[in-house]
Structures are given as structure tokens and as C-alpha cells.
DOMI-678291 format. One record per atom (N, C-alpha, C): x, y, z. Coordinates in steps of 0.02 Angstrom, whole numbers, plus 50000, padded with zeros to 5 digits. Layout:
BEGIN
XYZ;...
END
This chain:
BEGIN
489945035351111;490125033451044;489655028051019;489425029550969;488575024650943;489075019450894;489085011750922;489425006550913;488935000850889;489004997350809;488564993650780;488924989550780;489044982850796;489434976650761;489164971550718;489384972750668;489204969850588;489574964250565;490114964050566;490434960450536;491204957450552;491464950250554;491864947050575;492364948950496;492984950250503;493374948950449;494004945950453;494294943350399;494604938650374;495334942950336;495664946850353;495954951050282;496704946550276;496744946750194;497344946850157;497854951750191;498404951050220;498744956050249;499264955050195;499634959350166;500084960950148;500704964050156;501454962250182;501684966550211;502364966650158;502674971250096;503054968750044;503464973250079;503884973150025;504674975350044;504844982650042;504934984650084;505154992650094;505834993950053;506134998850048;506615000850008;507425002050050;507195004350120;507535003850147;507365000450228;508345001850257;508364997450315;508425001450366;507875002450413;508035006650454;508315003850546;508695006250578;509135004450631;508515002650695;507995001350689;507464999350737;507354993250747;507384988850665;507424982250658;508414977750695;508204973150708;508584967850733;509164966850661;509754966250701;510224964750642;510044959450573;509614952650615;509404949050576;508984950350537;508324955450543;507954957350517;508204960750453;508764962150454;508834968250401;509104964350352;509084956650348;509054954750312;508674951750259;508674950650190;508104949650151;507534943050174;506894946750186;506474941550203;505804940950170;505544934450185;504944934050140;504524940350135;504044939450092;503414946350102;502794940150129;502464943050203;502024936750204;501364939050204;500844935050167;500324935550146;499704930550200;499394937250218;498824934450251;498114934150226;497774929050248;496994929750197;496674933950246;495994936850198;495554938750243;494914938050204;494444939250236;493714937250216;493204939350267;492444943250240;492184944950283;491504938250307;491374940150361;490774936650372;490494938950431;489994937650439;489284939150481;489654939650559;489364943550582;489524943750649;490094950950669;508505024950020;508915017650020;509395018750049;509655019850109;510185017950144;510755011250146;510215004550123;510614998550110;510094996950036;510764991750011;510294991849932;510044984949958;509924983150002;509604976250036;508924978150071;508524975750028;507564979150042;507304975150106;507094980350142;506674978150199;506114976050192;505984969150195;505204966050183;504784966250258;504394970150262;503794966950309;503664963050334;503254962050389;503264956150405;502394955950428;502274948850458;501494948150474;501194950850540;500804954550513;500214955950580;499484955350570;499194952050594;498354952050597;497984956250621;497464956650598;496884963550615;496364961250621;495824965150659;495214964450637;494904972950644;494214973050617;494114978950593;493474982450641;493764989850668;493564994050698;493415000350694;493215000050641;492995004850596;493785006350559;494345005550598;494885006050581;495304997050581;495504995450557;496064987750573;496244988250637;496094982350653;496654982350726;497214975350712;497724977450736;498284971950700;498384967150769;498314962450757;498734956250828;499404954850797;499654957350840;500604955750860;500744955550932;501394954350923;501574954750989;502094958851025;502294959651073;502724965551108;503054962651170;503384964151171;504064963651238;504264955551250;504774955351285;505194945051291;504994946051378;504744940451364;504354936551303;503904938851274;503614935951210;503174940251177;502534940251222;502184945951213;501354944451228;500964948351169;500334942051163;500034945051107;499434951651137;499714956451103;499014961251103;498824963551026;498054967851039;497994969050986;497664975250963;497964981050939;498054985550911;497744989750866;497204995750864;496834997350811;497315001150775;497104999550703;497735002750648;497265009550627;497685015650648;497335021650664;497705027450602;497455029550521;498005034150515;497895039850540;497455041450567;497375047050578;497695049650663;497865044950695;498435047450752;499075043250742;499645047350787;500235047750792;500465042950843;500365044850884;500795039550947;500365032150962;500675025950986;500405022250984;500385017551043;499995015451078;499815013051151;499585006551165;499655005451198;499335001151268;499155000751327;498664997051353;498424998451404;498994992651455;499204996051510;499734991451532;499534992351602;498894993251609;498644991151692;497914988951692;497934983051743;497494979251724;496864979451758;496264981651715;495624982251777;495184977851754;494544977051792;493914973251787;493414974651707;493654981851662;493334981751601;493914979551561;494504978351546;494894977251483;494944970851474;494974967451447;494994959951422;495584958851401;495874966051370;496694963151365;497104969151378;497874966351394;498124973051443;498904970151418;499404974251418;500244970951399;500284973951483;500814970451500;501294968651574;501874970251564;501944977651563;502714978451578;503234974851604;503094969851669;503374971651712;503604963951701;503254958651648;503384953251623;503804954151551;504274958351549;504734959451485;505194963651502;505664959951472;506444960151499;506724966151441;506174967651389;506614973151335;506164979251354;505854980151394;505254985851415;505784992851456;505634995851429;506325001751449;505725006651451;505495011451534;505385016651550;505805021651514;505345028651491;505815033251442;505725039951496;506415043351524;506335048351582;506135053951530;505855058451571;505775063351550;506455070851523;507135067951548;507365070851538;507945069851447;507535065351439;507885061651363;507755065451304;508115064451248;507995068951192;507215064951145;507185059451192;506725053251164;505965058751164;506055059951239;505555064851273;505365073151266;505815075451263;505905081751233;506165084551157;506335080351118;506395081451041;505755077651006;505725071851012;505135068250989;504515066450996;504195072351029;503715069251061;503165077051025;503675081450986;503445088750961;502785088850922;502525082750884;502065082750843;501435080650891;501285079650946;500755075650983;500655083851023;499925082551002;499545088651003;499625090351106;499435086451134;499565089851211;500425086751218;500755091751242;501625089451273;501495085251307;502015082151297;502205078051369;502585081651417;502335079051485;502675081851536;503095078551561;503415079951638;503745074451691;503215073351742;503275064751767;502685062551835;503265062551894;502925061351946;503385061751985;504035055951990;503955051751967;504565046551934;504965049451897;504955057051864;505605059151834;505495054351763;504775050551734;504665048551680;504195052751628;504365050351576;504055055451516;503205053651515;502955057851526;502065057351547;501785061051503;501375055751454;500935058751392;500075056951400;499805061451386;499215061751392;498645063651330;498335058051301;497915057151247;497175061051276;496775066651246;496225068151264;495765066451191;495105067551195;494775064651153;494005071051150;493855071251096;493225076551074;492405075251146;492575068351128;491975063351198;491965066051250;492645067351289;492855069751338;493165059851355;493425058151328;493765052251349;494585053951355;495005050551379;495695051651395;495865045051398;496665045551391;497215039451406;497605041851432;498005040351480;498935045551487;499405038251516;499995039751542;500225035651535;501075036751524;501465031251544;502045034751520;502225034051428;502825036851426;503205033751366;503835029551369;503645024551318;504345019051358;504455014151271;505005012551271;505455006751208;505235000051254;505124995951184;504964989751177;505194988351120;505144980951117;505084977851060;504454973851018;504334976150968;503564974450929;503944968750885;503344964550877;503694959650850;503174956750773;503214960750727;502664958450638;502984951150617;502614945550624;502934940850607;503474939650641;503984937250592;504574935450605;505374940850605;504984947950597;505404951450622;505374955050686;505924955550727;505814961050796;505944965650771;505554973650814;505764978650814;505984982950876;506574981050910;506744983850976;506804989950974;506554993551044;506625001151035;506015002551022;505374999850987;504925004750984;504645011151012;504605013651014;504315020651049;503475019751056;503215018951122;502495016251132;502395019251186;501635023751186;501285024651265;501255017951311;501425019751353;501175012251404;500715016251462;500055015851440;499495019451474;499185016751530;499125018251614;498835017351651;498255018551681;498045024351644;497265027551675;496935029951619;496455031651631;496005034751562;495365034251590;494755036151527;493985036951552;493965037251488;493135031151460;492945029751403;492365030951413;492115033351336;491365033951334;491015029851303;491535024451270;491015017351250;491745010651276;491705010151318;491935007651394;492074999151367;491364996651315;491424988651338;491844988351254;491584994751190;491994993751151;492814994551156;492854998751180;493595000951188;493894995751236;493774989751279;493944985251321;494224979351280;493944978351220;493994972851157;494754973151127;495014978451134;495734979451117;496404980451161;496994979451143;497394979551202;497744990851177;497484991851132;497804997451111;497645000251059;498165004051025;498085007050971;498605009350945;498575008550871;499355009650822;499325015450775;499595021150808;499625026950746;499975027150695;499715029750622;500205026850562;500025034250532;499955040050561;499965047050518;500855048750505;500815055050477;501385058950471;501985058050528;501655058250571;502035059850640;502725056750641;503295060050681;503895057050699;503805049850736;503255048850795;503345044350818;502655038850794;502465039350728;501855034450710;502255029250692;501925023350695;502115016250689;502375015950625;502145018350568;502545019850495;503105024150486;503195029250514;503795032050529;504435029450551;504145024750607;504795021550670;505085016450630;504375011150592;504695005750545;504875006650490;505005014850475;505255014650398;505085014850340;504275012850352;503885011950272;503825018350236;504005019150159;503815022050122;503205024350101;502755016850099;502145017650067;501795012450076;501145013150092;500805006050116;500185007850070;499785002850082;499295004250022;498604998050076;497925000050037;497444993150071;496804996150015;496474988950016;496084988949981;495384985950007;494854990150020;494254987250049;493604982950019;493664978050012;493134975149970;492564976050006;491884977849952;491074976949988;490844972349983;491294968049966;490684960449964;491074957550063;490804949750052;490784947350113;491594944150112;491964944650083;492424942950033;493354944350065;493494946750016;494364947550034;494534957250042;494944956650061;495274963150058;495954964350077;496484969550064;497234969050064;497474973750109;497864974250164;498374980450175;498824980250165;499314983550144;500014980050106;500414986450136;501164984550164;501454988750189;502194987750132;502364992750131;502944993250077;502674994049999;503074991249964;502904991549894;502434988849853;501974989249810;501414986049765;501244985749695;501904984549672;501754985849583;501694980249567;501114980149552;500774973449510;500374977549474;500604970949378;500564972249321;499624972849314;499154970449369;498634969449349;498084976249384;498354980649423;498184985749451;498054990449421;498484992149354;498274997649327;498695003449354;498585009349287;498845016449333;498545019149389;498845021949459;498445024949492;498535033749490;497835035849490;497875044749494;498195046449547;498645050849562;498715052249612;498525059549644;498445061549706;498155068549742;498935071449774;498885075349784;499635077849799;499245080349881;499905077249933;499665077049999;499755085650004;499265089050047;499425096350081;499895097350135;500215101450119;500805104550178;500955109750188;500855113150250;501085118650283;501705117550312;502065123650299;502665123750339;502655127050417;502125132850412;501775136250501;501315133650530;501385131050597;500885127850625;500275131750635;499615129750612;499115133150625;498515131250675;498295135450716;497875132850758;497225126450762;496925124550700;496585120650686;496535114450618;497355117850614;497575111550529;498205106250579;497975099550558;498525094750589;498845093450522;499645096750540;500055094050492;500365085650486;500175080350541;500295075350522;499795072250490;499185074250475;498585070950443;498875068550361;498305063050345;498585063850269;497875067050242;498315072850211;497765078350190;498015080150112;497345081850077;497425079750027;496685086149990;496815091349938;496415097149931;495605092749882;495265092849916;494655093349899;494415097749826;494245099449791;493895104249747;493455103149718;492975097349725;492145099049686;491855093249720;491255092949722;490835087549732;490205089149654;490115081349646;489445079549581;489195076649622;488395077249601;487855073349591;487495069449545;487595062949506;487895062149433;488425066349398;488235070349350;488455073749314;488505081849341;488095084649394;487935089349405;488375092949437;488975096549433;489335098749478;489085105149540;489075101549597;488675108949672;489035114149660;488305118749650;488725127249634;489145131649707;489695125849717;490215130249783;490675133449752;490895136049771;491485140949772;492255137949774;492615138049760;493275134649776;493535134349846;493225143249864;493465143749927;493085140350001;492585135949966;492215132750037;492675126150054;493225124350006;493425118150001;494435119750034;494455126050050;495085128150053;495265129450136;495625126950157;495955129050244;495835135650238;495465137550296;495565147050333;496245149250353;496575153950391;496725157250403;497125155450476;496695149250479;496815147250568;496815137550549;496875135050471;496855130150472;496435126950464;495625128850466;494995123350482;494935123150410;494505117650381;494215115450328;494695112050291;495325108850322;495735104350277;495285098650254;495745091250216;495205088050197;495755081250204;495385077550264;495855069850274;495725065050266;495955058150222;495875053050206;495825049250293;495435045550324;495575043150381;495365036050368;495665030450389;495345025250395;495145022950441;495035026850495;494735024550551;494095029050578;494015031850516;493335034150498;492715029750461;492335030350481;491765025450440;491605028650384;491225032750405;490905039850332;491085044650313;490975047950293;491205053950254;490915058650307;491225064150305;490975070850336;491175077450293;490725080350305;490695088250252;490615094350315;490935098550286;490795103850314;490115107450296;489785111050357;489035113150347;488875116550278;489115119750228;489105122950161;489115116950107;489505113250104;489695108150060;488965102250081;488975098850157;488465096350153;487875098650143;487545103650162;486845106650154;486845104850059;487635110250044;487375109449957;487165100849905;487545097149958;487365090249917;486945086049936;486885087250023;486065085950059;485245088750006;485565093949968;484755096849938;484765093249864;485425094449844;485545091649779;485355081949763;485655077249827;485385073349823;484745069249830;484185074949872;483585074149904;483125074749828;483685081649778;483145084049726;483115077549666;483685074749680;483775068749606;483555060649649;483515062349700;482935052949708;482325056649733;481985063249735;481265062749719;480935056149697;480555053249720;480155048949672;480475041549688;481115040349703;481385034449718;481605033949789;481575038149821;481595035649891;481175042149935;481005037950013;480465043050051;480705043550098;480815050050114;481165053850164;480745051650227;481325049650289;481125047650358;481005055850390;480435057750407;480255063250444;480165065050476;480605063750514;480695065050604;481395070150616;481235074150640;481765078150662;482135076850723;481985074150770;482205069750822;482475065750807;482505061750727;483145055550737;483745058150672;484465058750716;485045060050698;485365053450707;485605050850652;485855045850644;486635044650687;486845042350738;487655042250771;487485050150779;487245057050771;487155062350786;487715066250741;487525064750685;487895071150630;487715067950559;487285061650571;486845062050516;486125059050494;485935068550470;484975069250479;484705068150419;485185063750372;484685062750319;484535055350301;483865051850318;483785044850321;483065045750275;483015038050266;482495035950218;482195031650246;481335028750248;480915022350252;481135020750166;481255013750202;481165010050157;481115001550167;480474999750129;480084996050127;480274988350159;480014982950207;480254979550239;480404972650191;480094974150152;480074967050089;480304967850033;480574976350023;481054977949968;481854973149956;481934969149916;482704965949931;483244969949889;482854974249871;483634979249848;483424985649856;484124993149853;483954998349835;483664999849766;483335006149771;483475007749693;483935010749670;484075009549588;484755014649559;484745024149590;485235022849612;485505029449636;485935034049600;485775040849619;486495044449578;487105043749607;487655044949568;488185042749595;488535051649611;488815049649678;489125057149728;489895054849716;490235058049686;490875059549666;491395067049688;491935064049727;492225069949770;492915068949706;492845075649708;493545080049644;494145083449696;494795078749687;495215079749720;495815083049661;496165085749704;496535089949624;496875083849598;496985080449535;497075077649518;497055067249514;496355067749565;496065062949568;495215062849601;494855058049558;494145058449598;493935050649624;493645052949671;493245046949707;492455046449712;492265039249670;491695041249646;491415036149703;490735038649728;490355033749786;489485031349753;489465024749743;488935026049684;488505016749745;487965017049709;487685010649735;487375008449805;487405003549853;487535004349924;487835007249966;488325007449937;488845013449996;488335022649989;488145024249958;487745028049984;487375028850037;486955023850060;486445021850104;486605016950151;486585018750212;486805014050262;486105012050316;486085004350300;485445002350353;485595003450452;485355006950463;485085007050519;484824998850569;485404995750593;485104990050622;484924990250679;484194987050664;483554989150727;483184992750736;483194999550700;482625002750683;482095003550632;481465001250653;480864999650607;480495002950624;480245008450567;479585011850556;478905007350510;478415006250576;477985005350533;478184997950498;478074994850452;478234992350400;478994993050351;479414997950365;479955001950337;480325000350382;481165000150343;481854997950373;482075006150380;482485007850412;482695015150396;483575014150404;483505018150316;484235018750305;484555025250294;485135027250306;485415036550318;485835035650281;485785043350234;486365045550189;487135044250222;487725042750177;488025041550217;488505046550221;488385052250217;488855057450213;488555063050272;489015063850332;488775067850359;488955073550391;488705080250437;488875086450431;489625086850484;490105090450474;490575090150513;490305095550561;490085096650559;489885104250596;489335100650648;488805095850661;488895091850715;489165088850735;489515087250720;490165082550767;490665086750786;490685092650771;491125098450830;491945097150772;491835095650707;492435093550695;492505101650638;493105103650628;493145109450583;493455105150502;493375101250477;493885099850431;493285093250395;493635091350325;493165087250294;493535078450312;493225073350325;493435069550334;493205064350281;493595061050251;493485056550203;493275046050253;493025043950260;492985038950293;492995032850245;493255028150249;493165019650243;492725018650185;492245019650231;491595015850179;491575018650115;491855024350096;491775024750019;492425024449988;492795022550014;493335020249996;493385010349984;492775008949974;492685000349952;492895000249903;493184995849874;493424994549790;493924997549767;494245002449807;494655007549783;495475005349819;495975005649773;496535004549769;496885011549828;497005011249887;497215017549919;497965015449927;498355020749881;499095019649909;499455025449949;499515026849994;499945031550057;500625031750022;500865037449964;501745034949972;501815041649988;502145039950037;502475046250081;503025046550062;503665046350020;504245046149993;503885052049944;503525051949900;503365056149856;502695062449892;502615062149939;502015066349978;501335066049935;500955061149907;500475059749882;500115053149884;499475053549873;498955048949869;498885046349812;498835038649807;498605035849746;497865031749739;497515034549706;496865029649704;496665025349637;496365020649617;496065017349569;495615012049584;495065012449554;494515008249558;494854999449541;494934996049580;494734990549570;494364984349622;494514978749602;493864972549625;494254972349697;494074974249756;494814970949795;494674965049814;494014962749817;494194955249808;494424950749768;494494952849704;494884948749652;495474950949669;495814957349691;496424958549707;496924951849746;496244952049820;496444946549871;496544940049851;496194938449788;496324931249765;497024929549731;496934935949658;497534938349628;498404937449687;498164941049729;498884941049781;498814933749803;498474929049841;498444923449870;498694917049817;498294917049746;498594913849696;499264915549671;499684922649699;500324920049679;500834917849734;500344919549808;500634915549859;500714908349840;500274904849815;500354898049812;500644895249776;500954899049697;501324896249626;501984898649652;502174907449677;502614910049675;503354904249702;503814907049653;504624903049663;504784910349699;504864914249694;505164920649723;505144921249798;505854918949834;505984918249898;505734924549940;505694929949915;505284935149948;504534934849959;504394930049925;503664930049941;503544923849954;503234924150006;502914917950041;502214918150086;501894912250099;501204912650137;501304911750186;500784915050233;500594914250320;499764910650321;499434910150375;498904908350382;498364913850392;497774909950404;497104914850393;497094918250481;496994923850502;496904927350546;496054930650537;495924927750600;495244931550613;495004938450628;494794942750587;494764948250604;493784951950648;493904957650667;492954958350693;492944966050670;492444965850623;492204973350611;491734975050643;491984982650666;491554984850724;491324991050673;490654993850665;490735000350633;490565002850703;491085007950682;491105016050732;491085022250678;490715025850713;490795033450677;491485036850657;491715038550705;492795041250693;493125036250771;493565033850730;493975031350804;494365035450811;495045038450794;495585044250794;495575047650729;495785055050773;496335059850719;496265065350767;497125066850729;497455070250773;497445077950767;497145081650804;497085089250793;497405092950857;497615100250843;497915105150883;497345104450953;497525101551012;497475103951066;496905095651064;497015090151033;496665083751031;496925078151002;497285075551041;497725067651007;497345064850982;496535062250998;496205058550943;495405062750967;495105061550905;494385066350900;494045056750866;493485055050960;493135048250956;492455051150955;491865050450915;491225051550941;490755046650927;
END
């Protein structure tokens, strides 16, 4: 897995008030509590009519968030990549010479082994692409495989997670003992990983949330994840995409993904002469189209990219010079890079690549096009790669939407209504906007926490969850 580390971050966490109270949280919890607000910043390197507020967890960024909280009594802190694109959610709970951090079962008094013969084990466990089996302990034994050829397994077992100042006893969590990584010293930096897809047993499911929302700023700056609710007067309307759903399971479509129908790509103004049907699931499921945030870039399927690979090569003629080496594949699924000049301090104006979702578009215009390559120098020339690349090398069947062009953009997940909300705004003025009413606000629901250090790692895909692959890492 081709691993760049760029950037230390700082994020505004947001965690507001859910709508309802679900029986996971602590009696006390279910009572009305602050919404707490965390900063962040980048730098170098209804069941009850009584609303469930959120609580605090810290992240730092891995191509996906990773959240620091804590788990089991006493608490221990680990820390967690925030994954939507898988379901079940883990730790490494045995301790070797590469992990730096590991949870200890065996030091927590709320840590409950889950047998294999439980409805915990055999009803809930239906959405995670390989079954779980029984080990010879007569415990529920789940096993994560990966596109790399990497693995996790491990049992399944209740804990208690602890966001801030609320517990959540009972969680439902891998507690993983063995595995094999293919980027060994990255994957050592974390104690785990937190799935927040569709799934019965994703971390958004178990805690109840309706709808979470985050906002990625491109400056060096602020940015938001906000779990629960977000209507603020200064946001604006958001478009929304209506999520895709099958009711028959199909061999190569993951119904817990958040998937969402694709239908055009521009090049400025120019709409690519495809077909509707290059943008539509087969027969067997492949070519869905998933928002992931633990994706870096965008990925196209081989038809869609070739068409906007030629289309974009034909409109910067003249403004940028194609790197001409056929031997260099950028992370290896993307072959389209540029020299460009070592004393140049900016790009030039670019066209702007805009993806047409049925009833919302996402426009990718500026830097986020072009991603520098750190450390490789041609000549006199920096070399930077398109940032959209073919799904069809990376062995993946489906279009993947990633992170990075999702900067500036308002992403709200409400799963109560099965749709996506997007709108362009500053999210660093967002982060200020939210922090300045941390500091005036009288409203006992809202209150401040402190600054949490976060580390952005870019990775190519960290998870998502497909038929016969708990997470697809390359």
C-alpha cells in the first residue's frame, strides 16, 4: 500500500444531538447532554422525545479520520480509523513487536467474549462479507480479508466505548489477534478501526445516529465531522442524491455502501459522450458508485476514465506537459502525470471535472485536480498526477468517489431519509463559524472541549466492504 505522510491535523469535531435514544448508551447518558466541539487545524507534518447528544472523540487523518477514545474499565485510550466504507469495527488486542498500540482485554472488567452460539453471532453478523464461524473456544470467530492479500480475524466480543463523557456498554467490536499487513509500519500507528457504513453492526448503527455530516477544508486550516444533527442558518440549502438500494443480494454490489447513482461527468462545460448505461450496476452488481471517506481519490471505471483521461489531456494542451514514461503509475491505478516546472509557484487555470449525480453535482476544479508527487524529480520538473484514477487497475469493479474532492463541500450522510446531501461551502469558515458559537453560546447543549491532535496520512483506499472482501486496502 503506497503511503505519503503530509500532514498533521487539528479537526473541529462535532458531535450534536441525535433524535433518538438508543438502549446501548448508559442510563445516564440518555440524558440531555452538551454537543462538544472540538478544534481542528491542519499543519505540516424518536423513541424518547429527550435528544441524544454526542459526545467527544478525536481523530487524526488516514486518508480516512481516525478517532481517539477509549474502551473497556478502566478506560484505555486507543485509536481508531473512521472508515465509511466498512462495517464491523476492531482492535488489535494482542500485543507484538510492530503495533505501538493494542487494547487488553484481559485489563477490563466490561469486556464480554461473544460465543458463537448467540443470536449476537448468528443473526448479526449477516452483512460482513466472510461469516463468522466457531474457534475452538466455542467463540464467535470473524475474519477481515483485504484486496492486498492482508487479513485480521479475531474474535467478536461487547465492550464499552466511551465518546467523551458518554459510555456505550455492549458495543459490538472485533477483538483481533492475528493478521498479515502489507504496509506493516502504517497500519502499526493505530490501535484499530471504526466502521460507520450501512451495516447492522457499524459504529453508526449501534450508536443510533441518524445523520452525521463532515466538512474537509483545503487550506492548512479547520474542518468539521459532526455526528447527529446540523441545521445551521448559515449553510445554505443542501442538494441532495438519493442513496441506491437493492433489495437481492448481488454478487459484486455491497448493499451496506453509501451508494449513490452517478450519471454524467463534464469537462468545463463539455458533457463525455457515455451512455447512461456505463454509469449503471450490471446484472451481478459491478459499477455501483460509493461516496468513501477513506478513500483519497476518485476512481472510474475503465470507459468513464479513458473518456475523461482524453477529454482532459485535449483541453490543457498547451498548459501542461505530459510526464512520458509508461513505467510510472502513480500508487498503480494512476497513469496520468505531468512535469511541471521546479520554480513554477502555482498551477495553471484548469478546467473544472464535475461528476452529475441524479439530483446533485460535485464539481472538482483548481488543485484538487493535480496531486504532487513527493520526491519525484524529472530533470528540472516536479511531477504531479491526475487525480482521478482507473478502477480497473486496482482490481476494483465499482466507481469510488474519494476525500480529496470532496474539500469544501458540505457532506451530510442522513440515513433516516436514505440520501446524500452536498453544498459547496468554506469549511474553514464553517470551523470558525461553529467554534465562535462555542464560545458566546448560552445553550446548555452546546458546549466546548479542547484541541486534539490529529496526523494525515494520504493512502490510496483504506476500506470498503464488498461480496467475498470486508475491506478492499491497496
Amino acid at each position: 500500500m503506497a503511503t505519503v505522510l503530509t500532514a498533521h491535523l487539528f479537526l473541529f469535531f462535532f458531535f450534536l444531538q441525535s433524535l433518538q435514544t438508543k438502549s446501548c448508551f448508559s442510563a445516564s447518558s440518555r440524558q440531555s447532554r452538551a454537543t462538544v466541539v472540538l478544534p481542528l487545524k491542519t499543519q505540516i507534518i424518536p423513541s424518547s422525545s429527550v435528544p441524544k447528544p454526542p459526545d467527544r472523540i478525536s481523530f487524526h487523518h488516514n486518508v480516512t479520520l481516525t478517532a481517539f477514545l477509549t474502551v473497556g474499565t478502566p478506560p484505555q485510550n486507543v485509536s481508531m480509523v473512521l472508515d465509511t466504507g466498512s462495517e464491523l469495527s476492531w482492535l488489535h488486542c494482542k500485543k507484538a513487536p510492530n503495533l505501538t498500540s493494542t487494547f487488553d482485554p484481559l485489563r477490563s472488567s466490561s469486556y464480554s467474549a461473544i460465543p458463537c452460539s448467540s443470536t449476537t453471532c448468528t443473526n448479526r453478523t449477516r452483512d460482513l462479507p466472510i461469516p463468522a464461524s466457531c474457534d475452538s473456544r466455542k467463540l464467535c470467530h470473524v475474519t477481515l480479508a483485504y484486496a492486498d492479500f492482508s487479513s485480521s480475524e479475531g474474535n467478536l466480543a461487547f465492550d464499552t466505548f466511551r465518546l467523551g463523557s458518554s459510555a456505550a456498554p455492549g458495543t459490538i467490536f472485533g477483538c483481533m489477534d492475528s493478521g498479515s499487513s502489507s504496509t506493516t509500519e502504517e497500519d502499526s500507528k493505530t490501535t484499530g478501526l471504526m466502521g460507520l457504513n450501512r451495516g447492522a453492526l457499524s459504529f453508526v448503527s449501534q450508536m443510533g445516529f441518524q445523520k452525521f455530516s463532515y466538512c474537509i477544508s483545503d487550506q492548512n486550516s479547520s474542518g468539521i465531522l459532526l455526528l447527529g444533527e446540523g441545521n445551521f442558518s448559515w449553510l445554505g440549502s443542501l442538494n441532495y442524491t438519493p442513496l441506491v438500494q437493492i433489495s437481492i443480494p448481488l454478487p459484486y454490489f455491497d448493499r451496506a455502501a453509501y451508494t449513490v447513482q452517478l450519471e454524467g461527468i463534464k469537462v468545463s462545460e463539455k458533457l463525455l459522450p457515455l451512455p447512461k448505461s456505463v454509469f449503471v450496476p450490471d446484472h451481478t452488481g459491478a459499477g455501483q458508485t460509493m461516496l468513501d471517506s477513506g478513500t483519497q481519490f476518485t476512481f472510474l471505471l475503465g470507459p468513464a476514465y479513458s473518456a475523461l483521461r482524453k477529454e482532459f489531456l485535449l483541453q490543457t494542451r498547451g498548459l501542461l506537459t505530459v510526464l512520458e514514461d509508461s513505467n510510472f503509475v502513480f500508487q498503480g491505478t494512476m497513469d496520468l502525470c505531468f512535469r511541471v516546472p521546479l520554480n513554477r509557484t502555482s498551477l495553471p487555470t484548469l478546467p473544472t471535472v464535475s461528476l452529475m449525480f441524479r439530483g446533485a453535482e460535485m464539481r472538482v476544479s483548481g488543485e484538487r485536480l493535480l496531486y504532487l508527487v513527493t520526491g519525484e524529480v524529472r530533470g528540472g520538473d516536479q511531477v504531479y498526477c491526475f487525480t482521478f484514477g482507473n478502477s480497473d487497475l486496482m482490481g476494483v469493479e465499482a466507481y469510488i468517489i474519494g476525500h480529496h474532492h470532496q474539500h469544501n463541500l458540505w457532506m451530510e450522510f442522513d440515513l433516516e431519509n436514505s440520501r446524500v446531501g452536498l453544498v459547496p461551502v468554506s469549511c474553514a469558515l464553517a470551523g470558525q463559524r461553529l467554534n465562535n458559537r462555542c464560545a458566546t453560546s448560552v445553550d446548555p447543549s452546546f458546549a466546548c472541549s479542547h484541541l486534539i491532535p490529529l496526523l494525515w496520512v494520504q493512502r490510496i483506499l483504506w476500506g470498503l466492504s464488498f461480496p467475498g472482501l470486508s475491506d478492499i486496502r491497496t
